[in-house]
PDBQT receptor file of N, H, CA, C and O in Angstrom, charges set to zero:
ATOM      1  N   UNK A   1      41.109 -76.513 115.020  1.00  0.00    +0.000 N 
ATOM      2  CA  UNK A   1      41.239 -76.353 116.436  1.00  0.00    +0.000 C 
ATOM      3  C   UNK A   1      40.500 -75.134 116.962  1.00  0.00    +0.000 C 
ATOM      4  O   UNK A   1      40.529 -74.865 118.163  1.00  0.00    +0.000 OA
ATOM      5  N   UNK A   2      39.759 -74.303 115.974  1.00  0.00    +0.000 N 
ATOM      6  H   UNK A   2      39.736 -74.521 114.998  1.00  0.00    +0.000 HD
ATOM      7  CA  UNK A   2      38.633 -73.517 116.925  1.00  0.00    +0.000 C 
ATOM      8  C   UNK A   2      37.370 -73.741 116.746  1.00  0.00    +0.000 C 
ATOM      9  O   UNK A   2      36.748 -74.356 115.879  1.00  0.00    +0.000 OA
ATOM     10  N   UNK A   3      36.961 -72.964 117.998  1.00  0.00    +0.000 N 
ATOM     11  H   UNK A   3      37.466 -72.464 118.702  1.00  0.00    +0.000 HD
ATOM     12  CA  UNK A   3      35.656 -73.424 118.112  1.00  0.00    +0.000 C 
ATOM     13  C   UNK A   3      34.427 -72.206 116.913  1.00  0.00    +0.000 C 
ATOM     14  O   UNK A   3      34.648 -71.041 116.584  1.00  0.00    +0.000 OA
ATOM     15  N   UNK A   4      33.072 -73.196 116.510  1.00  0.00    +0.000 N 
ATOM     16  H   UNK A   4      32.893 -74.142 116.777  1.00  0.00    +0.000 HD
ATOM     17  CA  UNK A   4      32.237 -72.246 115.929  1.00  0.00    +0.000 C 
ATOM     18  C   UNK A   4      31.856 -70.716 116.041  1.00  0.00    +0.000 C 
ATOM     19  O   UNK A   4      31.414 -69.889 115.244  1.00  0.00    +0.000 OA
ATOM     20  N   UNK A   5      32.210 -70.697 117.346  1.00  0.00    +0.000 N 
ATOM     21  H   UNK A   5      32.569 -71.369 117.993  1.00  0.00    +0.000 HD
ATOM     22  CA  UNK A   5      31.383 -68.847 117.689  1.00  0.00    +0.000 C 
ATOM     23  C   UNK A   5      32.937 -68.872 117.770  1.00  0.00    +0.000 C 
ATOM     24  O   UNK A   5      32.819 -67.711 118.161  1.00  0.00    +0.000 OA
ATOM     25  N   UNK A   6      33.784 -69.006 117.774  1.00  0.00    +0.000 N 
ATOM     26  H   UNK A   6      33.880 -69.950 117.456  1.00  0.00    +0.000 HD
ATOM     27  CA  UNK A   6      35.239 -67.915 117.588  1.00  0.00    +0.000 C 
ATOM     28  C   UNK A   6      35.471 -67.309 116.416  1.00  0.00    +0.000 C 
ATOM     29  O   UNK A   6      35.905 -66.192 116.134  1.00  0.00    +0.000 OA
ATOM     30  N   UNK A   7      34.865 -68.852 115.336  1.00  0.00    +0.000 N 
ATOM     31  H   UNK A   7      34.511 -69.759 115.565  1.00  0.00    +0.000 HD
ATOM     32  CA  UNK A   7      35.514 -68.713 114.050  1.00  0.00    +0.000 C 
ATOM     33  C   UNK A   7      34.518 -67.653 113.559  1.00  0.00    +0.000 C 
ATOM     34  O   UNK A   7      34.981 -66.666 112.989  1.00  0.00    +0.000 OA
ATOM     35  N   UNK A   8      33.126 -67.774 113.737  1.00  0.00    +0.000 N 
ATOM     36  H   UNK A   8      32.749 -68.576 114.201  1.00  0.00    +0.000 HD
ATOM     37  CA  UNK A   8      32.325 -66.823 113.231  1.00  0.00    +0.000 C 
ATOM     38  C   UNK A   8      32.220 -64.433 113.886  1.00  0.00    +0.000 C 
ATOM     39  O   UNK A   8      31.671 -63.394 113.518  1.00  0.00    +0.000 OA
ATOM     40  N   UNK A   9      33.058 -64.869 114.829  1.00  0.00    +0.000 N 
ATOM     41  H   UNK A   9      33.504 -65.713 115.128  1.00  0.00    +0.000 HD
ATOM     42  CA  UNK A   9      33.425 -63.864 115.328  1.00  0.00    +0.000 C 
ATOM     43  C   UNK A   9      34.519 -62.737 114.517  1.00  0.00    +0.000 C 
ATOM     44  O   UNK A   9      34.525 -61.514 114.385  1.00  0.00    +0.000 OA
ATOM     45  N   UNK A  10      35.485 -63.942 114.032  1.00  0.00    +0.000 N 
ATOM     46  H   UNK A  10      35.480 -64.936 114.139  1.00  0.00    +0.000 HD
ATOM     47  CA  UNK A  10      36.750 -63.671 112.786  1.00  0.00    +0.000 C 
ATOM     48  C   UNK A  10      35.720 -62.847 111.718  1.00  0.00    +0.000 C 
ATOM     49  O   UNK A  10      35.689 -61.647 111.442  1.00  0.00    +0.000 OA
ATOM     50  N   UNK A  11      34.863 -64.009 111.213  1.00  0.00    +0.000 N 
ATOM     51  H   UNK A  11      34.888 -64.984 111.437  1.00  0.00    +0.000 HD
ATOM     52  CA  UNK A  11      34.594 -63.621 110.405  1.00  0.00    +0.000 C 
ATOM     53  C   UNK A  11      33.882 -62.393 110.403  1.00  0.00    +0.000 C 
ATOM     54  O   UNK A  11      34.214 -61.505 109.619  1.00  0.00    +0.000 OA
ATOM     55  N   UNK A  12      32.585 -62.191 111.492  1.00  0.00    +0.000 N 
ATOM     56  H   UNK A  12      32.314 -62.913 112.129  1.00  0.00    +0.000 HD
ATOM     57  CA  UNK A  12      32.127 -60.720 111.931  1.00  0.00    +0.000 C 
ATOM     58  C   UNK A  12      32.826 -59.665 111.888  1.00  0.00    +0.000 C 
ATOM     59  O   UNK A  12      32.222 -58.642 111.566  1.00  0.00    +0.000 OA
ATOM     60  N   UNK A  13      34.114 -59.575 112.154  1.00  0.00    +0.000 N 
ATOM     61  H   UNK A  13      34.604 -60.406 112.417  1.00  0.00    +0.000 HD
ATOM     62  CA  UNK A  13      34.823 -58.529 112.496  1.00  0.00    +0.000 C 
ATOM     63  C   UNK A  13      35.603 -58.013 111.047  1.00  0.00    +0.000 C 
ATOM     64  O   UNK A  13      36.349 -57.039 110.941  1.00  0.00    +0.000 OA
ATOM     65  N   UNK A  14      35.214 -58.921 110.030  1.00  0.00    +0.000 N 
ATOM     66  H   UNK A  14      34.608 -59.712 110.116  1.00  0.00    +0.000 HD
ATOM     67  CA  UNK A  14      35.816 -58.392 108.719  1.00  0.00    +0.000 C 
ATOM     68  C   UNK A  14      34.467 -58.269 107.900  1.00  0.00    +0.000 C 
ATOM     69  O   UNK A  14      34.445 -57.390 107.038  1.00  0.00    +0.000 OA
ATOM     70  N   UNK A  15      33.364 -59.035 108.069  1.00  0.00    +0.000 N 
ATOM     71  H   UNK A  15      33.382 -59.749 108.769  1.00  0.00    +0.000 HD
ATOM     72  CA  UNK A  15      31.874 -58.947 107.379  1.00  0.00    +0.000 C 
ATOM     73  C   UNK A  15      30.844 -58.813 108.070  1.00  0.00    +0.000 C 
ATOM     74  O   UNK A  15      29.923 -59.591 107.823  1.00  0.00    +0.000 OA
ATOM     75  N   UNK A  16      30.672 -57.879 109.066  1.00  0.00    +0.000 N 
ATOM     76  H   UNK A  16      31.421 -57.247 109.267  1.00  0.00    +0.000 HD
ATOM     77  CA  UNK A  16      29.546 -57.370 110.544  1.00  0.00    +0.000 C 
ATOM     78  C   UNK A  16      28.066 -57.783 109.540  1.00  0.00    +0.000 C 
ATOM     79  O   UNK A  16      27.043 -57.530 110.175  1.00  0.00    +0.000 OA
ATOM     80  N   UNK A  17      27.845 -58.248 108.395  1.00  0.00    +0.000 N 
ATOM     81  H   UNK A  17      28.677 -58.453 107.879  1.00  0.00    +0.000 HD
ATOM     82  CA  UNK A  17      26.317 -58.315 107.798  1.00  0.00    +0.000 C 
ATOM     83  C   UNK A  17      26.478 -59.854 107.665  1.00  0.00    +0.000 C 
ATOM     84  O   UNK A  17      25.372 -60.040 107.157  1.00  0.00    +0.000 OA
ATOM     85  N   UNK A  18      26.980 -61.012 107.732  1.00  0.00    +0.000 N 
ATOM     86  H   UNK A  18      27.878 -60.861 108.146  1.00  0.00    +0.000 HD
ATOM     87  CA  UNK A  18      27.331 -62.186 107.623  1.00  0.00    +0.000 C 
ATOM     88  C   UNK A  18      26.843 -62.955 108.459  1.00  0.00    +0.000 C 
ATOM     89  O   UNK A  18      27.312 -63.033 109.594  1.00  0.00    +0.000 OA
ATOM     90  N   UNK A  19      25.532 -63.859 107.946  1.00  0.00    +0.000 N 
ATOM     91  H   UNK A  19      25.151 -63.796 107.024  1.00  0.00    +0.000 HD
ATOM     92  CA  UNK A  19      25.054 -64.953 108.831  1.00  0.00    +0.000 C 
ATOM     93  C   UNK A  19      25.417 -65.645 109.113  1.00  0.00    +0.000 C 
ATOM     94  O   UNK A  19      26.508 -65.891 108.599  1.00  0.00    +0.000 OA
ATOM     95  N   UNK A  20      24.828 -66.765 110.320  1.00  0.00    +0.000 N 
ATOM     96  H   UNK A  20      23.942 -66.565 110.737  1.00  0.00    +0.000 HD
ATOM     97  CA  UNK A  20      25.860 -68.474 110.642  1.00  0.00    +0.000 C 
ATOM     98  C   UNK A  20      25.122 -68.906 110.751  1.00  0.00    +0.000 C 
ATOM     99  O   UNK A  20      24.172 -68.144 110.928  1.00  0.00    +0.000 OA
ATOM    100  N   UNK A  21      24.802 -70.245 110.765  1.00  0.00    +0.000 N 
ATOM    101  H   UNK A  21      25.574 -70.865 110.621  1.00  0.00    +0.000 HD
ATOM    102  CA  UNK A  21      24.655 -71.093 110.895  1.00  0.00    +0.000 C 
ATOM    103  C   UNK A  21      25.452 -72.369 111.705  1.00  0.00    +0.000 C 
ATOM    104  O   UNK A  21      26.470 -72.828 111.185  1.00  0.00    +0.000 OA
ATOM    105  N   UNK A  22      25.107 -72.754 112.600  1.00  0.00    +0.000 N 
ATOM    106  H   UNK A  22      24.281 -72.381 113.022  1.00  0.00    +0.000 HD
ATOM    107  CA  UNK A  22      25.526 -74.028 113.756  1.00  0.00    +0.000 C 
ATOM    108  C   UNK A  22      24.836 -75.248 113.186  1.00  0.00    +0.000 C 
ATOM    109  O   UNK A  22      23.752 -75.525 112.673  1.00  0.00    +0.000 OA
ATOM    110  N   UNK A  23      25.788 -75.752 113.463  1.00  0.00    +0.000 N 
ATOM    111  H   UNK A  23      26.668 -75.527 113.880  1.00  0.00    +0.000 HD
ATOM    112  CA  UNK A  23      25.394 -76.962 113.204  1.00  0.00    +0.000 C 
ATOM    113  C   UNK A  23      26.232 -78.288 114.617  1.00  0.00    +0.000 C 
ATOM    114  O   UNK A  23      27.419 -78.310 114.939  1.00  0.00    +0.000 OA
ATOM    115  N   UNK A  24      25.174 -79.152 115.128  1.00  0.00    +0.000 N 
ATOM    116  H   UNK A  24      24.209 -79.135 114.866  1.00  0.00    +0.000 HD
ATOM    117  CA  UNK A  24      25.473 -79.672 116.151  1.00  0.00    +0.000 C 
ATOM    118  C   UNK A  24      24.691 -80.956 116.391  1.00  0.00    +0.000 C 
ATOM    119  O   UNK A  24      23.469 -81.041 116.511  1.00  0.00    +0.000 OA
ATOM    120  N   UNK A  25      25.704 -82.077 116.448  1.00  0.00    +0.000 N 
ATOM    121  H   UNK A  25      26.697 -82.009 116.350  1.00  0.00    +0.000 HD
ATOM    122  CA  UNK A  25      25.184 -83.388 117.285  1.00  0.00    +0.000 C 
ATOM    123  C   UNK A  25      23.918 -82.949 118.864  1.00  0.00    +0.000 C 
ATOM    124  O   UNK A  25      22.863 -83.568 119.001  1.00  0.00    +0.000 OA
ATOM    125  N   UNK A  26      24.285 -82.016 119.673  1.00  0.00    +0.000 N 
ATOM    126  H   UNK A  26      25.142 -81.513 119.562  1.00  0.00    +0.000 HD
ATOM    127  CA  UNK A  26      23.941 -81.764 120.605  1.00  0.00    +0.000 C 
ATOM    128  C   UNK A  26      22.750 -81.158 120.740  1.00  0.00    +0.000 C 
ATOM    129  O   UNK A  26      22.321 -80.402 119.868  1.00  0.00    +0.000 OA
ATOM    130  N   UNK A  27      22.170 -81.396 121.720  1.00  0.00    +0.000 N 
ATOM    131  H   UNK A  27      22.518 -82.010 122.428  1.00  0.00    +0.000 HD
ATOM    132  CA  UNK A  27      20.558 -80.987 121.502  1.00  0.00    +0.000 C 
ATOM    133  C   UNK A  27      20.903 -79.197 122.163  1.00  0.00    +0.000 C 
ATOM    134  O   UNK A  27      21.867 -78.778 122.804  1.00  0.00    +0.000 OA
ATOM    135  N   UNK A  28      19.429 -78.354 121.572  1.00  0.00    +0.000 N 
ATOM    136  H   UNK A  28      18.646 -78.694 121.051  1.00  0.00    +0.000 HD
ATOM    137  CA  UNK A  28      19.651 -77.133 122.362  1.00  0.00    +0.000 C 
ATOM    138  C   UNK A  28      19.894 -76.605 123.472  1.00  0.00    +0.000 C 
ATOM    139  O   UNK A  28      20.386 -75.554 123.883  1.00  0.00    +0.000 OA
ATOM    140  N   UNK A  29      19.325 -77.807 124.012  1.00  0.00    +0.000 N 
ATOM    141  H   UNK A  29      18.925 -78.660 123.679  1.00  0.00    +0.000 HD
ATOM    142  CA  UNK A  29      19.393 -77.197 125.473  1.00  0.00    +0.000 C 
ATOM    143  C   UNK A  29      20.615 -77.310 126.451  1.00  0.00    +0.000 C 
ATOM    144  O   UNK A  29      20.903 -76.494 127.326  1.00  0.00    +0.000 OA
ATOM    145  N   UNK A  30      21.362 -78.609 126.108  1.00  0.00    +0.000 N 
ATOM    146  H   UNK A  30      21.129 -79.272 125.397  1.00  0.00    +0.000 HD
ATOM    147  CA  UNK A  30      22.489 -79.168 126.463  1.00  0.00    +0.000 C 
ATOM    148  C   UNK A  30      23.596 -77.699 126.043  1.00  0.00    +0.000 C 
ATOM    149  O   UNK A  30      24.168 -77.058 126.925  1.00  0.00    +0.000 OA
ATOM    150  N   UNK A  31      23.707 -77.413 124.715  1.00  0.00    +0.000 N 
ATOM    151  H   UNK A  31      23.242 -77.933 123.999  1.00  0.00    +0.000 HD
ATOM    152  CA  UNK A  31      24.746 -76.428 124.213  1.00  0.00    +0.000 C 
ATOM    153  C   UNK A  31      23.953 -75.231 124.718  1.00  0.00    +0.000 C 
ATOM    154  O   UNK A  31      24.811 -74.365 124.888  1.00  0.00    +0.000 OA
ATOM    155  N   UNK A  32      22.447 -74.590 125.137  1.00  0.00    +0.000 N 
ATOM    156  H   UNK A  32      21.750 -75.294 124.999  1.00  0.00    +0.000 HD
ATOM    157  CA  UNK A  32      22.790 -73.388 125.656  1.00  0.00    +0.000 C 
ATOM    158  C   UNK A  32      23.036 -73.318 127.107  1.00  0.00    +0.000 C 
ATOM    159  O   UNK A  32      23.627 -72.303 127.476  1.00  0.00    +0.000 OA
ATOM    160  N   UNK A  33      22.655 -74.324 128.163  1.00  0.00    +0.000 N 
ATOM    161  H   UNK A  33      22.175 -75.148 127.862  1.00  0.00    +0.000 HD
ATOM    162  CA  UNK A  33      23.163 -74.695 129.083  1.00  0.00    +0.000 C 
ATOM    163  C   UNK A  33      24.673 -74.483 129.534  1.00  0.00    +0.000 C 
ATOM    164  O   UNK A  33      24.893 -73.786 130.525  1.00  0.00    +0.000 OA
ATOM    165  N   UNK A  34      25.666 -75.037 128.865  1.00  0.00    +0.000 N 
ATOM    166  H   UNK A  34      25.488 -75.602 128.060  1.00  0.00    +0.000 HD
ATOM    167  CA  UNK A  34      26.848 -75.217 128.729  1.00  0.00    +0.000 C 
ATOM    168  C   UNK A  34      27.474 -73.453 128.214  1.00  0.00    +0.000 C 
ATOM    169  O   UNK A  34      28.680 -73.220 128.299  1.00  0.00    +0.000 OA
ATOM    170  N   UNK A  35      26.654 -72.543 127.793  1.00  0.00    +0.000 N 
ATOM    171  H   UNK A  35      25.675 -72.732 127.724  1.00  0.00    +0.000 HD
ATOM    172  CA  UNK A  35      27.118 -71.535 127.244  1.00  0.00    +0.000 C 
ATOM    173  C   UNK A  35      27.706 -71.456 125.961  1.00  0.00    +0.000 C 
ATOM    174  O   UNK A  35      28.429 -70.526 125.604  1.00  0.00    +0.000 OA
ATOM    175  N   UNK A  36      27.304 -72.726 125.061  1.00  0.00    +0.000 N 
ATOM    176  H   UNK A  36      26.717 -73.482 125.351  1.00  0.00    +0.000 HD
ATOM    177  CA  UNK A  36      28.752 -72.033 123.672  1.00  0.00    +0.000 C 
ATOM    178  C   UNK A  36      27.626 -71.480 122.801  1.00  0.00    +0.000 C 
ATOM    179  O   UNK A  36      27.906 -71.171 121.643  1.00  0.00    +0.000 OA
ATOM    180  N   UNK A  37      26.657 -71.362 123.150  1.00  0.00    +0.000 N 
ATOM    181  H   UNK A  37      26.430 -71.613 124.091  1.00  0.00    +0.000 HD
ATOM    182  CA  UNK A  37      26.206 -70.384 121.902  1.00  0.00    +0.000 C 
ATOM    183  C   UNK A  37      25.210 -69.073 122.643  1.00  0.00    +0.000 C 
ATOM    184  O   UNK A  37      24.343 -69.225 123.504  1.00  0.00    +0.000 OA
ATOM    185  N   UNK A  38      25.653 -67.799 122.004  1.00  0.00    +0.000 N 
ATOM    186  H   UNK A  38      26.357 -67.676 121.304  1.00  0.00    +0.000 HD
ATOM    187  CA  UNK A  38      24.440 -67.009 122.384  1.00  0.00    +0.000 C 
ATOM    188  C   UNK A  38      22.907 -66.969 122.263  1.00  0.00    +0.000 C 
ATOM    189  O   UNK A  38      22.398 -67.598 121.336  1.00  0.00    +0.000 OA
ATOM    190  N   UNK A  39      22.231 -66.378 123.002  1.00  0.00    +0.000 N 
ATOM    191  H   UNK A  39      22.644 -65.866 123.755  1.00  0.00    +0.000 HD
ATOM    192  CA  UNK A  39      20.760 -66.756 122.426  1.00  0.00    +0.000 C 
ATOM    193  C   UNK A  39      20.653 -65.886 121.014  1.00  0.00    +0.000 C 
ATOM    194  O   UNK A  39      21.058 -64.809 120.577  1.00  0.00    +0.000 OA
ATOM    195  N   UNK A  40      19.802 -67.095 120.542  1.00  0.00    +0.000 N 
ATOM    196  H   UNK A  40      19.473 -67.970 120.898  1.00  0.00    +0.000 HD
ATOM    197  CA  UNK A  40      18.924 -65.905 119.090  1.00  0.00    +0.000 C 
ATOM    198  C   UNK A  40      20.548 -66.832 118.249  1.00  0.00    +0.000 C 
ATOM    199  O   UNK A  40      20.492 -66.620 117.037  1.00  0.00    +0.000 OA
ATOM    200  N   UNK A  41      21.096 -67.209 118.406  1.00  0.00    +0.000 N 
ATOM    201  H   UNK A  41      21.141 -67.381 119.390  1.00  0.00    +0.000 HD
ATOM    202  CA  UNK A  41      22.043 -67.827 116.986  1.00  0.00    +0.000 C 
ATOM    203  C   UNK A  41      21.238 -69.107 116.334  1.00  0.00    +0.000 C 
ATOM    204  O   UNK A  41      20.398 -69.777 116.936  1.00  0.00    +0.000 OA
ATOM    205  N   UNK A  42      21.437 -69.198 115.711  1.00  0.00    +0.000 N 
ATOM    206  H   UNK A  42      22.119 -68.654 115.222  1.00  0.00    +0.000 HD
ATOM    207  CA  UNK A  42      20.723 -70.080 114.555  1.00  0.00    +0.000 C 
ATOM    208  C   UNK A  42      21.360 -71.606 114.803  1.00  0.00    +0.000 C 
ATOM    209  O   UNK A  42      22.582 -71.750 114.836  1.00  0.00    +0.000 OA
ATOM    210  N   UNK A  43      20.526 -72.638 114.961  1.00  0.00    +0.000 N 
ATOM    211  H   UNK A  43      19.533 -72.521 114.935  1.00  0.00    +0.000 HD
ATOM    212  CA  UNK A  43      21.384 -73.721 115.219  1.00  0.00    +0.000 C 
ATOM    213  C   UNK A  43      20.057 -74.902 114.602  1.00  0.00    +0.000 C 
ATOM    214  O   UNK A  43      18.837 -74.924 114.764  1.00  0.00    +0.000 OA
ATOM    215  N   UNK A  44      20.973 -75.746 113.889  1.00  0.00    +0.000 N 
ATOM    216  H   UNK A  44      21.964 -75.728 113.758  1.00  0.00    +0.000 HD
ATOM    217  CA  UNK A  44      20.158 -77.042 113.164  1.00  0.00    +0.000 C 
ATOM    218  C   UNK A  44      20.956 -78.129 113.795  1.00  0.00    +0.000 C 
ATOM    219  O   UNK A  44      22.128 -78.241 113.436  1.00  0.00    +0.000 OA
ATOM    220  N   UNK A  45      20.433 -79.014 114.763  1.00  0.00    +0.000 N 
ATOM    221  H   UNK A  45      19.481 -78.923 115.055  1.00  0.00    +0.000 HD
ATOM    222  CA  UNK A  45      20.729 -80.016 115.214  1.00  0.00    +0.000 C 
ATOM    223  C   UNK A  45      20.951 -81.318 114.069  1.00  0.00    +0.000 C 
ATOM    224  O   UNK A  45      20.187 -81.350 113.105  1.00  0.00    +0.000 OA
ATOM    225  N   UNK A  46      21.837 -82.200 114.189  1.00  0.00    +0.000 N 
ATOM    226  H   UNK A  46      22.458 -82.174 114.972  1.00  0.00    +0.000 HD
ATOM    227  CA  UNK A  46      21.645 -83.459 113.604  1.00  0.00    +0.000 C 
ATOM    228  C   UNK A  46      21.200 -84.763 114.208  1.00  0.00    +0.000 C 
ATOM    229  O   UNK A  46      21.821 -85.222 115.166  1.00  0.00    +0.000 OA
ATOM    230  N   UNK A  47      20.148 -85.392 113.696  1.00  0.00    +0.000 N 
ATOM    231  H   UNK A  47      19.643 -85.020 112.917  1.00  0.00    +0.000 HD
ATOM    232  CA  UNK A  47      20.553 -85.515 112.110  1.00  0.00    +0.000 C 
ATOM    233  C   UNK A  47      19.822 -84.603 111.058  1.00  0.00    +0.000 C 
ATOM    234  O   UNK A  47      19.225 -83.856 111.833  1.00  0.00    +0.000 OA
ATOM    235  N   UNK A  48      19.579 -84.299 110.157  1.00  0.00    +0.000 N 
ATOM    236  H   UNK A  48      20.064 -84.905 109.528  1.00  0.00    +0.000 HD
ATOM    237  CA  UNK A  48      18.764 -83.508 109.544  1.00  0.00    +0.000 C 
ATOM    238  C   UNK A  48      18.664 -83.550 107.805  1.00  0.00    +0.000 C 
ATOM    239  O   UNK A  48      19.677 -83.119 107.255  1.00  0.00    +0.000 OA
ATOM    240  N   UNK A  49      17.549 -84.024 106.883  1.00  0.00    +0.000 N 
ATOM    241  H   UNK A  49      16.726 -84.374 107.331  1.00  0.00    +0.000 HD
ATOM    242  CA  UNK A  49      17.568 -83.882 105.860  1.00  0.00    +0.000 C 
ATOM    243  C   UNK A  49      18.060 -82.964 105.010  1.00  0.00    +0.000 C 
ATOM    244  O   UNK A  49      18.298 -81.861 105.502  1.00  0.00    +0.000 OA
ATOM    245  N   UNK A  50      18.320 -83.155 103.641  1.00  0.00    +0.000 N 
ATOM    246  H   UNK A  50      18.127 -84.051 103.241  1.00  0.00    +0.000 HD
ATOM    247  CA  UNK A  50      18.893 -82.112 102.967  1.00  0.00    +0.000 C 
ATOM    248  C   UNK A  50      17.859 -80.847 102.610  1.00  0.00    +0.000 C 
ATOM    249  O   UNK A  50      18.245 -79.715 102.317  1.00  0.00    +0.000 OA
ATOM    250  N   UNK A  51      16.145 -81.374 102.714  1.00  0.00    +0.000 N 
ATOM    251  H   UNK A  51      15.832 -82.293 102.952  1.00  0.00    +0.000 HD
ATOM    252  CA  UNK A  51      15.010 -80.422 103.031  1.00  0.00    +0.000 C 
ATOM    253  C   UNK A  51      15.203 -80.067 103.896  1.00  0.00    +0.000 C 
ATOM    254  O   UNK A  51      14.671 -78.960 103.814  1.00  0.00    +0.000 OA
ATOM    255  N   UNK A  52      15.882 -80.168 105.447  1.00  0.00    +0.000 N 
ATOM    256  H   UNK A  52      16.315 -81.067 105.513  1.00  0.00    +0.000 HD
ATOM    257  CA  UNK A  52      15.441 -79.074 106.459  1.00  0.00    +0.000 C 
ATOM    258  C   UNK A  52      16.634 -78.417 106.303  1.00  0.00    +0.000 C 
ATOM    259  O   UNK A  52      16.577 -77.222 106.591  1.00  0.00    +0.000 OA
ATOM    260  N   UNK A  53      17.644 -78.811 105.954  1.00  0.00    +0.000 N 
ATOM    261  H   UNK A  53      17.690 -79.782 105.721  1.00  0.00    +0.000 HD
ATOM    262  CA  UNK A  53      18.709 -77.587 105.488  1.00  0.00    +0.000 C 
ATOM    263  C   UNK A  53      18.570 -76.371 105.097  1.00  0.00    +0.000 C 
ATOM    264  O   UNK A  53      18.868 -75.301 105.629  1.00  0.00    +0.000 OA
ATOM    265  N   UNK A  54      17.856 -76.762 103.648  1.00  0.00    +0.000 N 
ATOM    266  H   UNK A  54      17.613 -77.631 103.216  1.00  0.00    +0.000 HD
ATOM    267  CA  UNK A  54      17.600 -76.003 102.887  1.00  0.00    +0.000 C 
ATOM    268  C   UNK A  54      16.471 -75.077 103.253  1.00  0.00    +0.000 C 
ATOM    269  O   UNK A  54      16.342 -73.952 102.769  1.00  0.00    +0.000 OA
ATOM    270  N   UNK A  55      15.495 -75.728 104.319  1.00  0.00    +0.000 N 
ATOM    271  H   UNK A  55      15.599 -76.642 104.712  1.00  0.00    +0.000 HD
ATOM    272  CA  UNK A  55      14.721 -74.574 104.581  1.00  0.00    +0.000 C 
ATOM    273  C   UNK A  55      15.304 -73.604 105.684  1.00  0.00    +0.000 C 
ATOM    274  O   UNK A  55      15.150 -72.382 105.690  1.00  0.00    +0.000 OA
ATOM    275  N   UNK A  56      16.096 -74.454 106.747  1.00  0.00    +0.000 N 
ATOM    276  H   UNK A  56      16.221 -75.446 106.742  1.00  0.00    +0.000 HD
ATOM    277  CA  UNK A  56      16.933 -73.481 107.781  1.00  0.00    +0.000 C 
ATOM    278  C   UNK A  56      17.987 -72.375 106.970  1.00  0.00    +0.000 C 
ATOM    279  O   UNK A  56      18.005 -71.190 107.303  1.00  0.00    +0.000 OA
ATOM    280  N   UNK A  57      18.452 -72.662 106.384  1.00  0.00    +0.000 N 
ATOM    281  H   UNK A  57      18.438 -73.625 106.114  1.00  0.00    +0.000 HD
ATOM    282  CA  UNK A  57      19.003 -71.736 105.283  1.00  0.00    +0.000 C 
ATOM    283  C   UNK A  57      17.996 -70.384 104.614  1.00  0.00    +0.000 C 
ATOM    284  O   UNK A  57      18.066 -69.166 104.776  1.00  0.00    +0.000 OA
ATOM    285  N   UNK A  58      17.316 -71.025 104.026  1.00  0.00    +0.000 N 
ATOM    286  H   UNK A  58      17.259 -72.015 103.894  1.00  0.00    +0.000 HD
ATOM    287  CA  UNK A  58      16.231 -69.576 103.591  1.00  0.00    +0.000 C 
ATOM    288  C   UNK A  58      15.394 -69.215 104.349  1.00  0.00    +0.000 C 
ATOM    289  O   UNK A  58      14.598 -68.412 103.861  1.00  0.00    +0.000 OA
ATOM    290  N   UNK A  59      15.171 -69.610 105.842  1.00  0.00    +0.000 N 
ATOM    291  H   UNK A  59      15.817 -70.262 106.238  1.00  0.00    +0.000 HD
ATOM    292  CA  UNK A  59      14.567 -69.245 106.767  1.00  0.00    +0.000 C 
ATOM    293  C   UNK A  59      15.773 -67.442 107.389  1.00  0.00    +0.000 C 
ATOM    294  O   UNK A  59      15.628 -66.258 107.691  1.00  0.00    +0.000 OA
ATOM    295  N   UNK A  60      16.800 -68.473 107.228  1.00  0.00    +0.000 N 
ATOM    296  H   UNK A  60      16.917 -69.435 106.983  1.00  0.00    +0.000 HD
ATOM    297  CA  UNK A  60      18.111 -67.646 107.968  1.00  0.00    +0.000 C 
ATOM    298  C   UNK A  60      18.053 -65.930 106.980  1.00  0.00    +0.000 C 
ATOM    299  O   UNK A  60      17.812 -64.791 107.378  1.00  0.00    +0.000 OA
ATOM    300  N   UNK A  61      18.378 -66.446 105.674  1.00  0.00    +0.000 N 
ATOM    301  H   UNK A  61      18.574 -67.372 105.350  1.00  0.00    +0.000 HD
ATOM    302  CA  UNK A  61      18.215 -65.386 104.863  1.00  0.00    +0.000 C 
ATOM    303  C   UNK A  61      17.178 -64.278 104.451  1.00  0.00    +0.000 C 
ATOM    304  O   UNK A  61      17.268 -63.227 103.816  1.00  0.00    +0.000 OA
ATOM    305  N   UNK A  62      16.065 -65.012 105.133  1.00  0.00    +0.000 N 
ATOM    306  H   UNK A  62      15.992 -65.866 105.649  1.00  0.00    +0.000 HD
ATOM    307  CA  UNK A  62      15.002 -64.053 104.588  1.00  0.00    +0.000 C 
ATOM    308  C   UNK A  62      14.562 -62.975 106.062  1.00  0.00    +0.000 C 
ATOM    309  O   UNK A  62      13.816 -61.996 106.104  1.00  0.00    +0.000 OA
ATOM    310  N   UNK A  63      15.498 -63.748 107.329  1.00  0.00    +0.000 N 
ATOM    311  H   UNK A  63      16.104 -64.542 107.295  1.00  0.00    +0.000 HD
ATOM    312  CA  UNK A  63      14.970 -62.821 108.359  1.00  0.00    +0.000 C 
ATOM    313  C   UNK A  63      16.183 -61.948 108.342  1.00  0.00    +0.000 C 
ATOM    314  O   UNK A  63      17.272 -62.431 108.033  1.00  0.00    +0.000 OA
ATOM    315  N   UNK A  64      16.025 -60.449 108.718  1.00  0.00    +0.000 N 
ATOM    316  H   UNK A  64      15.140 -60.057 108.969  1.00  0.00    +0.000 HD
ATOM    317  CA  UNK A  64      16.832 -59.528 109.162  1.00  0.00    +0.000 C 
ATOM    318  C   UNK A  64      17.629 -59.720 109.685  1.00  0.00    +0.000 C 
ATOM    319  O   UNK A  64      18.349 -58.800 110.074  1.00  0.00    +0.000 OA
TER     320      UNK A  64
């Protein structure tokens, strides 16, 4: 029953160096429109191969 940026907020506030990753049926523009995500958060729309995972993932990790 919560939402992604709450839960990842929890988690910030006990691990401030801890990446996320979104993940969403919804296209970008629709969810930044609507406000639930800040700009600059990381988000992989579906549907999406287990290759673009994996590269959104070490994309995520290798930037600052």
């Amino acid at each position: 029953g919560m939402s992604g940026p709450a839960l990842r907020d929890i988690i910030e506030a006990k691990r401030p160096h801890t990446k996320a990753l979104f993940i969403s049926g919804y296209t970008s523009d629709i969810i930044a429109h609507h406000g639930i995500l800040d700009k600059g958060v990381q988000l992989l729309q579906k549907p999406f191969s287990l290759n673009e995972l994996a590269q959104k993932v070490r994309q995520i990790i290798d930037t600052g």
